[in-house]
PDB file of the backbone (N, CA, C, O) and the ligand in Angstrom, with CONECT records:
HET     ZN  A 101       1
ATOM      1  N   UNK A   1     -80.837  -2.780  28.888  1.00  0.00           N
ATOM      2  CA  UNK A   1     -81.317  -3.923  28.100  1.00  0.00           C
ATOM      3  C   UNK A   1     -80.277  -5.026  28.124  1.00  0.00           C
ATOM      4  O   UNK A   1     -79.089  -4.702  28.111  1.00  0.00           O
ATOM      5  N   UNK A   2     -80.591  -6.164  28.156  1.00  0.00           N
ATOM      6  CA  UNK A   2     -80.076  -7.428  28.750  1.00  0.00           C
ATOM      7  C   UNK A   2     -79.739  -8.222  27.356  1.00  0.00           C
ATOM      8  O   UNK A   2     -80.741  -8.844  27.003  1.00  0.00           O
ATOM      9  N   UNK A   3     -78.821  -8.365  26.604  1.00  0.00           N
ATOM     10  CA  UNK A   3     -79.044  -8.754  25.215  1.00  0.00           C
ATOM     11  C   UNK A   3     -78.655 -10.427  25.300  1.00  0.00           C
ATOM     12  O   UNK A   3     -77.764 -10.798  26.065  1.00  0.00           O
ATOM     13  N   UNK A   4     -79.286 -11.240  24.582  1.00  0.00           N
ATOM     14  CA  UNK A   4     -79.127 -12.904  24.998  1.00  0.00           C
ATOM     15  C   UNK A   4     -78.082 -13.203  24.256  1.00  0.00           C
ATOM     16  O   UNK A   4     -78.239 -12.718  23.135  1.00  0.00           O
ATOM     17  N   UNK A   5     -76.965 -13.847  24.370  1.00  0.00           N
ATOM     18  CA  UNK A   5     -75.841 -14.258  23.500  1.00  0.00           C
ATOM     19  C   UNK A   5     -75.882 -15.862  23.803  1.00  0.00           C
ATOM     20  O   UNK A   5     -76.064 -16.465  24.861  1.00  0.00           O
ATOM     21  N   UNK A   6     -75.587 -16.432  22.166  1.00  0.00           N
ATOM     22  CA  UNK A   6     -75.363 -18.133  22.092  1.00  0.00           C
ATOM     23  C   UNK A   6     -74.057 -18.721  22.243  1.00  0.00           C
ATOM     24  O   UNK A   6     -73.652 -19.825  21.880  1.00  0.00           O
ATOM     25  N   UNK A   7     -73.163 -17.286  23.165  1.00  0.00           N
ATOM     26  CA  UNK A   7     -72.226 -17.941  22.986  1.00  0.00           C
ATOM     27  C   UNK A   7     -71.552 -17.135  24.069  1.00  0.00           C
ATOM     28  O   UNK A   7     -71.844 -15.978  24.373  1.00  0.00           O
ATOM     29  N   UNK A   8     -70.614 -17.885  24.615  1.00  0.00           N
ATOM     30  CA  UNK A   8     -69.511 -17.704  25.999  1.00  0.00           C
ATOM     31  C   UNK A   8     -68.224 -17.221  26.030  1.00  0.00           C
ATOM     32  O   UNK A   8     -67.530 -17.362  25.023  1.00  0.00           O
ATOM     33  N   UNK A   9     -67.785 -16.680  27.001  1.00  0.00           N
ATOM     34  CA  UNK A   9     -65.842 -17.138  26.746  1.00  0.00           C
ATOM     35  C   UNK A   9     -65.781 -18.484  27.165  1.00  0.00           C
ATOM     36  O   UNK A   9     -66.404 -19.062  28.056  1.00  0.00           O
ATOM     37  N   UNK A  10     -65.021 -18.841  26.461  1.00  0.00           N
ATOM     38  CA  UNK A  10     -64.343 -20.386  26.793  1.00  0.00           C
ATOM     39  C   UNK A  10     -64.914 -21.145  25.359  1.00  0.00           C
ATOM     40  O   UNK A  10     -64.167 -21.945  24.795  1.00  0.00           O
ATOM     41  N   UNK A  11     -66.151 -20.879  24.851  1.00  0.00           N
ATOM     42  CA  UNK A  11     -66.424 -21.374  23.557  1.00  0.00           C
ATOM     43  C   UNK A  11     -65.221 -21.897  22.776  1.00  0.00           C
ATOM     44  O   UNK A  11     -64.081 -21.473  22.967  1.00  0.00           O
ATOM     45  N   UNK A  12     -65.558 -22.907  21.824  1.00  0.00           N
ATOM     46  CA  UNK A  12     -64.833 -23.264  20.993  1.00  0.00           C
ATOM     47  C   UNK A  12     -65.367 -22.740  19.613  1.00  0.00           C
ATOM     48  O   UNK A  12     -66.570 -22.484  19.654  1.00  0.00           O
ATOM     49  N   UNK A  13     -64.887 -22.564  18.650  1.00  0.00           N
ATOM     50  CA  UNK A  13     -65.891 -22.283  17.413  1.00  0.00           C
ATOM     51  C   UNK A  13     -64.782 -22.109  16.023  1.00  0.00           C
ATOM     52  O   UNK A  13     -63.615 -21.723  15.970  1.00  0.00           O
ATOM     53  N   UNK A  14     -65.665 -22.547  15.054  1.00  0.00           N
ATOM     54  CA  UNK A  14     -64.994 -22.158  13.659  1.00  0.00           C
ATOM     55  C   UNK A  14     -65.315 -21.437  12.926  1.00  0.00           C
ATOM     56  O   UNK A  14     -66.484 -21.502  12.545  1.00  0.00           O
ATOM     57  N   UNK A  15     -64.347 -20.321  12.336  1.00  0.00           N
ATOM     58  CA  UNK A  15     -65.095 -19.535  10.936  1.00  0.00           C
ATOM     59  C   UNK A  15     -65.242 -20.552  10.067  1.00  0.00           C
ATOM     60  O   UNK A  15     -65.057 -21.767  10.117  1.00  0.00           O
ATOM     61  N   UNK A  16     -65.725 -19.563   9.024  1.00  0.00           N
ATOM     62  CA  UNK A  16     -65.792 -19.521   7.680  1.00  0.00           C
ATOM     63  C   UNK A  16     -64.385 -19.782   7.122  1.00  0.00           C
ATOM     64  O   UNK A  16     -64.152 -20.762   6.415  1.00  0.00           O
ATOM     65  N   UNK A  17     -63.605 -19.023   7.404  1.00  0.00           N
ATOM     66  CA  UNK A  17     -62.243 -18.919   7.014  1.00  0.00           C
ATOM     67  C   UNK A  17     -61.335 -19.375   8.112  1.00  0.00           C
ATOM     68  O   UNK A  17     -61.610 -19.127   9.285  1.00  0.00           O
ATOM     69  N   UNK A  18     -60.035 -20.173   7.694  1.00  0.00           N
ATOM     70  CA  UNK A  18     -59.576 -20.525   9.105  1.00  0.00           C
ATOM     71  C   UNK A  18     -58.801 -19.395   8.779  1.00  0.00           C
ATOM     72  O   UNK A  18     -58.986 -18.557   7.897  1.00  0.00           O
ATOM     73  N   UNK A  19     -57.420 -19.550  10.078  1.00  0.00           N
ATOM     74  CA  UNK A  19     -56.459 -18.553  10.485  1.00  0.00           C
ATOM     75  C   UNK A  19     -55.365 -18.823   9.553  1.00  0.00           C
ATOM     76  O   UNK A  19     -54.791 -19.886   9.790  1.00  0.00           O
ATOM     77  N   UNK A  20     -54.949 -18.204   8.630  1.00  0.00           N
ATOM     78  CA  UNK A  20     -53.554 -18.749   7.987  1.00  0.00           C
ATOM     79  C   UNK A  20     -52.247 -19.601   8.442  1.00  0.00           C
ATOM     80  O   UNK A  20     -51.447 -20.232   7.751  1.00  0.00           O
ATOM     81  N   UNK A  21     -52.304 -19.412   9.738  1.00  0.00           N
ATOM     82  CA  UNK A  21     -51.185 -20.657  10.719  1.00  0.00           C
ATOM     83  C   UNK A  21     -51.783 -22.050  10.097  1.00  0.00           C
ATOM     84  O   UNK A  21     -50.987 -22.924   9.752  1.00  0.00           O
ATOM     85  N   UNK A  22     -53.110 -22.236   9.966  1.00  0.00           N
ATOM     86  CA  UNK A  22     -53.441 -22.998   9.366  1.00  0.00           C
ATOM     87  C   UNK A  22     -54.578 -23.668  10.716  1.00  0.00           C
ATOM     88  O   UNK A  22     -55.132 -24.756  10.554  1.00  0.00           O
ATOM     89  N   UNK A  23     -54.682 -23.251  11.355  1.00  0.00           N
ATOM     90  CA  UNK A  23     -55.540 -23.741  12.632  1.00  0.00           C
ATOM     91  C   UNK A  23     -56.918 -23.299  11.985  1.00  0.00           C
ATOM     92  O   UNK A  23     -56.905 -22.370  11.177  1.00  0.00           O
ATOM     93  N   UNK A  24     -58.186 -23.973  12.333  1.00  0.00           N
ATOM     94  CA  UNK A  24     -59.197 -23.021  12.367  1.00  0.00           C
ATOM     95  C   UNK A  24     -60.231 -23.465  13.559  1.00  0.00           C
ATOM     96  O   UNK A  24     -61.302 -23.994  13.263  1.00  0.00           O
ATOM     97  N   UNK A  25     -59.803 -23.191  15.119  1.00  0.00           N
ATOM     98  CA  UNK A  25     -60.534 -23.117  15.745  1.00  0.00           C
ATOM     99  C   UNK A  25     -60.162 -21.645  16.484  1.00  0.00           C
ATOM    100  O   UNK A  25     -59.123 -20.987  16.548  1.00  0.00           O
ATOM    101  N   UNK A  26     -61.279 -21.493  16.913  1.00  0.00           N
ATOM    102  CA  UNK A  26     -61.146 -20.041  18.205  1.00  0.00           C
ATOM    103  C   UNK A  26     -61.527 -20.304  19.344  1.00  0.00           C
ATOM    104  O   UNK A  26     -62.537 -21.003  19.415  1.00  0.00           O
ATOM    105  N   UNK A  27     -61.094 -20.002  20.199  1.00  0.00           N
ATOM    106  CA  UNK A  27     -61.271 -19.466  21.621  1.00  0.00           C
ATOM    107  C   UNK A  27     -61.952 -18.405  21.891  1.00  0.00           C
ATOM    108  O   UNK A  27     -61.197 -17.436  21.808  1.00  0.00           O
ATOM    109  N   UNK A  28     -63.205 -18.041  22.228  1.00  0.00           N
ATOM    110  CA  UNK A  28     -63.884 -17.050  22.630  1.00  0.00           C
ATOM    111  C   UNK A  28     -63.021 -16.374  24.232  1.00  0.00           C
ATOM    112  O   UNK A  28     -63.070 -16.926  25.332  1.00  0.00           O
ATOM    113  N   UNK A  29     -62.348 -15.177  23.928  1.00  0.00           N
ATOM    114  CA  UNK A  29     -62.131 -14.745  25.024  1.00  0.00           C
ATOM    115  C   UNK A  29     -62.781 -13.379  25.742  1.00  0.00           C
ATOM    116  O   UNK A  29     -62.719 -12.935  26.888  1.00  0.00           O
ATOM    117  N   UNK A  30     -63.621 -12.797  24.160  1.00  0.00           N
ATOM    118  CA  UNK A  30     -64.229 -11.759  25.314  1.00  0.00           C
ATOM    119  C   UNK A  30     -65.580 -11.248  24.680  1.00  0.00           C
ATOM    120  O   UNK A  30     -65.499 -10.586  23.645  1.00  0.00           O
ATOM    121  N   UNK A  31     -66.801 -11.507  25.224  1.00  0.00           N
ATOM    122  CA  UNK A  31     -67.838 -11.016  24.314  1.00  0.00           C
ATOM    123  C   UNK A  31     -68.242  -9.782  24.896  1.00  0.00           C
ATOM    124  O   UNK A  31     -67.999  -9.443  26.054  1.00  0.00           O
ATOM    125  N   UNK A  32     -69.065  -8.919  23.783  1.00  0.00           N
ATOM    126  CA  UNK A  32     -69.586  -7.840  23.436  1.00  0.00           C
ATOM    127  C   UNK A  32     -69.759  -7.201  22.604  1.00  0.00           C
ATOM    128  O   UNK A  32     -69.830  -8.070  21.734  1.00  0.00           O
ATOM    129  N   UNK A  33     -69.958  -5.939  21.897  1.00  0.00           N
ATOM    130  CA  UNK A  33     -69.556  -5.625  21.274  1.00  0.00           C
ATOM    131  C   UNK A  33     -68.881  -6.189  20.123  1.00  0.00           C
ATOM    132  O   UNK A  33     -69.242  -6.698  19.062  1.00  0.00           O
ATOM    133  N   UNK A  34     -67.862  -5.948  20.645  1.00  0.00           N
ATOM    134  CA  UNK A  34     -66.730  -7.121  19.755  1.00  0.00           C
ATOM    135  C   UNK A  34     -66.183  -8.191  20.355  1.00  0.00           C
ATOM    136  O   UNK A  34     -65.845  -8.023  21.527  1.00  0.00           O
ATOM    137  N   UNK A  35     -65.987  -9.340  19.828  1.00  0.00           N
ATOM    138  CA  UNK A  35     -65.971 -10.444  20.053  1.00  0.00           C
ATOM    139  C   UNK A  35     -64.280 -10.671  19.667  1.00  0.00           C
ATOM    140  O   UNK A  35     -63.775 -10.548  18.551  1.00  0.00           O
ATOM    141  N   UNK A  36     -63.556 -11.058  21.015  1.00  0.00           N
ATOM    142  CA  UNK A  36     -62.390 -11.436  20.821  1.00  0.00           C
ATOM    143  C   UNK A  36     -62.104 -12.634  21.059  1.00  0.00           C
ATOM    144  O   UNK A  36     -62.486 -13.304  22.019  1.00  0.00           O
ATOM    145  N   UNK A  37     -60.995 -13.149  19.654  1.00  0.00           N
ATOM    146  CA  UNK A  37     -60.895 -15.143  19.860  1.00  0.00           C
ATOM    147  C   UNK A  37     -59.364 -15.351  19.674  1.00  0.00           C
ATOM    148  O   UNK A  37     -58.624 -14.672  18.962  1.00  0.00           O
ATOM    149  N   UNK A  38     -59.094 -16.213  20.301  1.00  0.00           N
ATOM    150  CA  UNK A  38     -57.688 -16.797  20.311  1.00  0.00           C
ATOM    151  C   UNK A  38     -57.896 -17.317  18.841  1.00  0.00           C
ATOM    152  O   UNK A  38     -59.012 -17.596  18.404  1.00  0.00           O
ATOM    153  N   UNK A  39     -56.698 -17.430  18.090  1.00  0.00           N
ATOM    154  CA  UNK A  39     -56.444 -19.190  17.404  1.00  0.00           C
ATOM    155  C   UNK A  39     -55.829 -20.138  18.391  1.00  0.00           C
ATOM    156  O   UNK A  39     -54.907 -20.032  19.200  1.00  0.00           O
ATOM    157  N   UNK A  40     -56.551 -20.984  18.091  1.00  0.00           N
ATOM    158  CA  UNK A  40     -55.509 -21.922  18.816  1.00  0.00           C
ATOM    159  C   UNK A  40     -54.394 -23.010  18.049  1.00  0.00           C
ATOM    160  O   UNK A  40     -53.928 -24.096  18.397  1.00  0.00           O
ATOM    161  N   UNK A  41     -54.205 -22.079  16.735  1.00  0.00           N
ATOM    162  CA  UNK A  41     -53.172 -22.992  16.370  1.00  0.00           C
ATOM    163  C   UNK A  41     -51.873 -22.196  17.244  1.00  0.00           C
ATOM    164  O   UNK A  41     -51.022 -22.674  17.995  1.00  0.00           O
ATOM    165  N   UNK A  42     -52.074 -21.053  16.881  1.00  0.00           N
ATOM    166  CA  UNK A  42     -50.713 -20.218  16.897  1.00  0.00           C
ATOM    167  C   UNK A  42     -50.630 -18.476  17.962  1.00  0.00           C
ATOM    168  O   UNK A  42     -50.007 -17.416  18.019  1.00  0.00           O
ATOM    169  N   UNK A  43     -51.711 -19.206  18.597  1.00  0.00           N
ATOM    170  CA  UNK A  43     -52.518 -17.864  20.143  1.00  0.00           C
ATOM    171  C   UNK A  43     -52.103 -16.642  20.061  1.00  0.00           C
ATOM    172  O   UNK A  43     -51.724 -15.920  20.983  1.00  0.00           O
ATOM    173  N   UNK A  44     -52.199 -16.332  18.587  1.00  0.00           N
ATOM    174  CA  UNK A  44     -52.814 -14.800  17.990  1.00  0.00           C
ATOM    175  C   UNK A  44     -53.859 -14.599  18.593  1.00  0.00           C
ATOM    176  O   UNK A  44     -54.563 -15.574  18.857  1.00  0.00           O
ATOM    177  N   UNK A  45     -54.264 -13.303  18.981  1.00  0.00           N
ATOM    178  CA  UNK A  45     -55.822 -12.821  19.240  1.00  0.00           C
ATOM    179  C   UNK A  45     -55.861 -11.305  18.786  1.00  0.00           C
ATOM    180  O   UNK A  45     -55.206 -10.292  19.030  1.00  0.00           O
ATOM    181  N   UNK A  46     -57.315 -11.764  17.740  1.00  0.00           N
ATOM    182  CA  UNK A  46     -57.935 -10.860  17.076  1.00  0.00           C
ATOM    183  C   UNK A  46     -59.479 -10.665  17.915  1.00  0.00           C
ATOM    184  O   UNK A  46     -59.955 -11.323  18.840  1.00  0.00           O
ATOM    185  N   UNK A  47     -60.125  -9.235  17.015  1.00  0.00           N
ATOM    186  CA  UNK A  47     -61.236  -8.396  17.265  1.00  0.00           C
ATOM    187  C   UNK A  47     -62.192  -8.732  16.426  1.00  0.00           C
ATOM    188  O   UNK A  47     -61.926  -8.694  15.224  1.00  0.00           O
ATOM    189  N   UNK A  48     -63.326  -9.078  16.799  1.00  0.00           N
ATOM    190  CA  UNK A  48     -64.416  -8.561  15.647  1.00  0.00           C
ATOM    191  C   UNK A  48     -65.325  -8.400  16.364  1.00  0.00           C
ATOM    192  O   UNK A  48     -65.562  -8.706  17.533  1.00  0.00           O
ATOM    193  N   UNK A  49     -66.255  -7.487  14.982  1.00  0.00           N
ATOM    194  CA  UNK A  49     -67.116  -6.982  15.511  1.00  0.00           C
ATOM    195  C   UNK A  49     -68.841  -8.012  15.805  1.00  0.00           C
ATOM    196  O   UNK A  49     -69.300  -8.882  15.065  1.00  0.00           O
ATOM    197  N   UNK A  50     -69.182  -7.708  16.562  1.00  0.00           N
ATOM    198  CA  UNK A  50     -70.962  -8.605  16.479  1.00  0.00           C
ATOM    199  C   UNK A  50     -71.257  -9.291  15.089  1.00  0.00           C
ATOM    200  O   UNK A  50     -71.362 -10.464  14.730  1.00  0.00           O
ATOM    201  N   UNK A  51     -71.361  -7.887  14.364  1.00  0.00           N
ATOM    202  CA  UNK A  51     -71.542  -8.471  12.903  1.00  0.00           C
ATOM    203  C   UNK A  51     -70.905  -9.323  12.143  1.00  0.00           C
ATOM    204  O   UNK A  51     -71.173 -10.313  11.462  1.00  0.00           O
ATOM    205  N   UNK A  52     -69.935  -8.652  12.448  1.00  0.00           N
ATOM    206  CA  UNK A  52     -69.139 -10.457  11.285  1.00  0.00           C
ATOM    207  C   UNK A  52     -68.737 -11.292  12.074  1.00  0.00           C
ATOM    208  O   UNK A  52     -68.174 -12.281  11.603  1.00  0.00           O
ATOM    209  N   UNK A  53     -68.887 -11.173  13.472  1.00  0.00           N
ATOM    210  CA  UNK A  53     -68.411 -12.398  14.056  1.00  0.00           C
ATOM    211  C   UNK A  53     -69.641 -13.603  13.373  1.00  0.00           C
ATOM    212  O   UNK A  53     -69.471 -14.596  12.665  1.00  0.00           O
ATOM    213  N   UNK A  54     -70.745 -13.056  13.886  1.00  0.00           N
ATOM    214  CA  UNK A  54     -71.896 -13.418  13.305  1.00  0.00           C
ATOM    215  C   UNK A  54     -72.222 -14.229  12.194  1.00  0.00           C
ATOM    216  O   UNK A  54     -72.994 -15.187  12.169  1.00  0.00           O
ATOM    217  N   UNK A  55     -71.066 -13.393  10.621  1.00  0.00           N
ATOM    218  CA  UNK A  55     -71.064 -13.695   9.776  1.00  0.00           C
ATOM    219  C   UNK A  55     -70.327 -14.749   9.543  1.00  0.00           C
ATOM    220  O   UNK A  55     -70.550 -15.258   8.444  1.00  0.00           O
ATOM    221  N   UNK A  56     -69.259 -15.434  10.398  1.00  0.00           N
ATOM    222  CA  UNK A  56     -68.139 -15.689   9.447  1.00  0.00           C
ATOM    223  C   UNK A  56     -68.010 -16.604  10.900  1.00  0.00           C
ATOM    224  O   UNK A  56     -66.829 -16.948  10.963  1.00  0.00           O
ATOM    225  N   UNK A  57     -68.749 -17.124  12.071  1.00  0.00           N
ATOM    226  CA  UNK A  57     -68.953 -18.361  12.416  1.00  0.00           C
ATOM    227  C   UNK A  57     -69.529 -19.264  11.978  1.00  0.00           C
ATOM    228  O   UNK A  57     -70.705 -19.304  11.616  1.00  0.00           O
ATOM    229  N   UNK A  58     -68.481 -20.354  11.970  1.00  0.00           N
ATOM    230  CA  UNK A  58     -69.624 -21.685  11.448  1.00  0.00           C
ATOM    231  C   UNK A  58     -70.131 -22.568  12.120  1.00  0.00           C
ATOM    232  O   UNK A  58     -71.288 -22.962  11.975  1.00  0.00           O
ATOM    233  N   UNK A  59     -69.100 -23.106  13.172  1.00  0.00           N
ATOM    234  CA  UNK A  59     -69.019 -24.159  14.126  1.00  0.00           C
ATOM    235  C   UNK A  59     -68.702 -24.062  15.638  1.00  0.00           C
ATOM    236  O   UNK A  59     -67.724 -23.429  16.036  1.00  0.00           O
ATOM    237  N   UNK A  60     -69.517 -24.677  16.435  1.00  0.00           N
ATOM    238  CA  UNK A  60     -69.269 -24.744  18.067  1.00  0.00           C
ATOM    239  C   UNK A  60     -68.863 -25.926  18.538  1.00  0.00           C
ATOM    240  O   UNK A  60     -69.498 -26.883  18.094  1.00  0.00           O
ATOM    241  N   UNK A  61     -67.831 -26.216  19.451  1.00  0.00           N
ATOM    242  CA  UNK A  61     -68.208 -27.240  20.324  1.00  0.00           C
ATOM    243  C   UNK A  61     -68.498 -27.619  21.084  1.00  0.00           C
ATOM    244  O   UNK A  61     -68.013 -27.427  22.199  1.00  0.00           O
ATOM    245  N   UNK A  62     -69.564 -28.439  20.771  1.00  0.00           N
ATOM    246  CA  UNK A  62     -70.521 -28.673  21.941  1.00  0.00           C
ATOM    247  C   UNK A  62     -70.268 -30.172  22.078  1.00  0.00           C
ATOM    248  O   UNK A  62     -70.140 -31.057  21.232  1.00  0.00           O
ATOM    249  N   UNK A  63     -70.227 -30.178  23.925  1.00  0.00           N
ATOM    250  CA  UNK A  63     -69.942 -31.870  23.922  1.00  0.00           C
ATOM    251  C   UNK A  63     -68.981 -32.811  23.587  1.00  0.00           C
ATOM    252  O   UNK A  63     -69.188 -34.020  23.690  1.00  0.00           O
ATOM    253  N   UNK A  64     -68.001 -32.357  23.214  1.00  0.00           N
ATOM    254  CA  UNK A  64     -66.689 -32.871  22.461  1.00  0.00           C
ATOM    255  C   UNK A  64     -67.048 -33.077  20.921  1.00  0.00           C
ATOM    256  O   UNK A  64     -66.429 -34.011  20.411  1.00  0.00           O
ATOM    257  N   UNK A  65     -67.742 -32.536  20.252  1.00  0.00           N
ATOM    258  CA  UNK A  65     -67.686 -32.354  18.734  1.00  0.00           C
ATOM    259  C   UNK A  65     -68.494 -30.920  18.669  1.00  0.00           C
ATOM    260  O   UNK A  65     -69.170 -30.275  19.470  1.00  0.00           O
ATOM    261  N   UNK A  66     -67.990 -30.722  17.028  1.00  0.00           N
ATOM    262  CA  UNK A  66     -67.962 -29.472  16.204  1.00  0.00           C
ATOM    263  C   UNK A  66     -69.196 -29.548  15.435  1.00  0.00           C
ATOM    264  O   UNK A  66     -69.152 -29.968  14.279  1.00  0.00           O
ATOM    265  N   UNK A  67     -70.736 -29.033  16.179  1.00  0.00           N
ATOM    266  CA  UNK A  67     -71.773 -28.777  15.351  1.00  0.00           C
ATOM    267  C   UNK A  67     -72.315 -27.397  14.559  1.00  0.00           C
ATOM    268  O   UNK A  67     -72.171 -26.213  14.864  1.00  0.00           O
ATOM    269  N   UNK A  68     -72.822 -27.866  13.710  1.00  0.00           N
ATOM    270  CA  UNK A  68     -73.192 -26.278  12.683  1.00  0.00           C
ATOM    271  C   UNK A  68     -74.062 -25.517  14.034  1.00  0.00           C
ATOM    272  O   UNK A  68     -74.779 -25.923  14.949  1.00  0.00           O
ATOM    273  N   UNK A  69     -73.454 -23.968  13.489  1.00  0.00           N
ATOM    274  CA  UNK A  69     -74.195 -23.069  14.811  1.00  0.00           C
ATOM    275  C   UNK A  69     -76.050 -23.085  13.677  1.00  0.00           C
ATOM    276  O   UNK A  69     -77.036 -22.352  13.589  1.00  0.00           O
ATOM    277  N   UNK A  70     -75.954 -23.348  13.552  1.00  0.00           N
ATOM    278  CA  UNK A  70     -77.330 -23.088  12.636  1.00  0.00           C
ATOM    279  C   UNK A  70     -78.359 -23.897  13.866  1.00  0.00           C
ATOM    280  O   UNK A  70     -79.506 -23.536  14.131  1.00  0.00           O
ATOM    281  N   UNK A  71     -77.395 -25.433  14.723  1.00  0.00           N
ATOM    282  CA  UNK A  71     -78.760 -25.764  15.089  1.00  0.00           C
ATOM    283  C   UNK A  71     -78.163 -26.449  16.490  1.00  0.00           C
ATOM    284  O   UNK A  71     -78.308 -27.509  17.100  1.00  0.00           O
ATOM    285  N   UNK A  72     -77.205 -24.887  16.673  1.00  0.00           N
ATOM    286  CA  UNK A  72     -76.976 -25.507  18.060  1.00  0.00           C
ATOM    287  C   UNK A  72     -77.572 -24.209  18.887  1.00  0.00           C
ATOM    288  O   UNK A  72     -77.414 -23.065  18.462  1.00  0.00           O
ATOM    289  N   UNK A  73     -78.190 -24.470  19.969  1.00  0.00           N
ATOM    290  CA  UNK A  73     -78.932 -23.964  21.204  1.00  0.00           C
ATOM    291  C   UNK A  73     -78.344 -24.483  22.309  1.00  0.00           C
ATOM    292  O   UNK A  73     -78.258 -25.683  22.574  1.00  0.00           O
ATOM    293  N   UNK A  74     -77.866 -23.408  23.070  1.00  0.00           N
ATOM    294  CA  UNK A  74     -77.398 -23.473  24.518  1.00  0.00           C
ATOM    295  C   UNK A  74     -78.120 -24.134  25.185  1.00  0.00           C
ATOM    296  O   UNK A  74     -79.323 -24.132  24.923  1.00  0.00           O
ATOM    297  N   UNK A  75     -77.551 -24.996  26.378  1.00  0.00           N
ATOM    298  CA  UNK A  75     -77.936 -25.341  27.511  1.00  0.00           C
ATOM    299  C   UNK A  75     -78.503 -24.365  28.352  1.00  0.00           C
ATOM    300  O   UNK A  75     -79.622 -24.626  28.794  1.00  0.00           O
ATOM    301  N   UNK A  76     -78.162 -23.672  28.560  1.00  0.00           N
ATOM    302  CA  UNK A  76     -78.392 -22.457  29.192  1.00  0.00           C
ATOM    303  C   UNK A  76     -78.091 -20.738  28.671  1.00  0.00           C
ATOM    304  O   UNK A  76     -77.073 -20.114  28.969  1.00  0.00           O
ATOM    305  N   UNK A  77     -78.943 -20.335  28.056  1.00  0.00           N
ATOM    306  CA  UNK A  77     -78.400 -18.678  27.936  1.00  0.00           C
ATOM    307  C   UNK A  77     -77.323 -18.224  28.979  1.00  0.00           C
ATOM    308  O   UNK A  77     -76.954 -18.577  30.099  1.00  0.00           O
ATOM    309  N   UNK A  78     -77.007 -17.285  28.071  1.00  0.00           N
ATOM    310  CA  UNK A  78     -75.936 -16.715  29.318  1.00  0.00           C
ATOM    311  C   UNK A  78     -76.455 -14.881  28.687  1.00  0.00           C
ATOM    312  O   UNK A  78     -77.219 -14.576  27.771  1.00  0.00           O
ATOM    313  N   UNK A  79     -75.871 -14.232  29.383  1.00  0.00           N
ATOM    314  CA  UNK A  79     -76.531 -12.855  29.849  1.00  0.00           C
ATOM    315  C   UNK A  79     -74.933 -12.089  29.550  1.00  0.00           C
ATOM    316  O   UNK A  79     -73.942 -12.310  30.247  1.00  0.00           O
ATOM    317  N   UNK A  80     -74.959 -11.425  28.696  1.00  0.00           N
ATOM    318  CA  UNK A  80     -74.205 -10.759  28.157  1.00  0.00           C
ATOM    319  C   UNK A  80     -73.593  -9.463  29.576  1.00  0.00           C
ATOM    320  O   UNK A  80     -74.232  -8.612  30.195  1.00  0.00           O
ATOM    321  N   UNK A  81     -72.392  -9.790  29.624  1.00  0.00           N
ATOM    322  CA  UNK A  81     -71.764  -9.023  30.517  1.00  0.00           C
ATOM    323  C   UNK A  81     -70.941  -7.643  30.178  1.00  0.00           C
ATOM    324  O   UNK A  81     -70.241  -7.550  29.170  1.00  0.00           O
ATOM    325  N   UNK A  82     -71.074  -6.764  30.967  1.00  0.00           N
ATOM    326  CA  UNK A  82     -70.509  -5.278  30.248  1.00  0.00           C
ATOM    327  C   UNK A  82     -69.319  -4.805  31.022  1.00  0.00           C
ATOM    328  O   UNK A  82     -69.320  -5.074  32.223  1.00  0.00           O
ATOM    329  N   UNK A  83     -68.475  -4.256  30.611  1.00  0.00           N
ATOM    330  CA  UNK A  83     -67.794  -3.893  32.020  1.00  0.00           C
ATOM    331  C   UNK A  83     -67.277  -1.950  31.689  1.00  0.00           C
ATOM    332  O   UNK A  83     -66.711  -1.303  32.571  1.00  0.00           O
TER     333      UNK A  83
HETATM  334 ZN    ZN A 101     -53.222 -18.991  13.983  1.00  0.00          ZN2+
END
């Protein structure tokens, strides 16, 4: 089963909560499962899981600005890769 994801490595995106360095963007570096993101204040990289990644994104950038994921839709799906 082929599962559709709204989101990439290379993504930009914001929680809910930023990173205590005080940055709050991420770097999508590895989807699946769990979803691993840089900060890019201070290029820590943490784990989460589907679910709270889920939970506790707010923002993408798309286009050179930061829109609510609520009503952003890919250009193109992308196809969730396994390894
Ligand atoms: Zn940080």
């Amino acid at each position: 089963m082929v599962q559709r994801l709204k989101y990439k490595v290379g993504d930009v995106i914001t929680l809910k909560k930023g990173h205590p360095c005080g940055e709050n963007k991420w770097e999508i570096m590895r989807t699946g499962a769990e979803i691993k993101l840089r900060c890019m204040g201070c290029d820590k990289q943490i784990w989460l899981s589907r679910v709270d990644f889920n939970k506790r994104i707010r923002k993408i950038e798309h286009n050179g600005k930061f829109i609510s994921i609520v009503h952003y839709e890919p250009d193109v799906e992308t196809e969730e890769t396994t390894e």
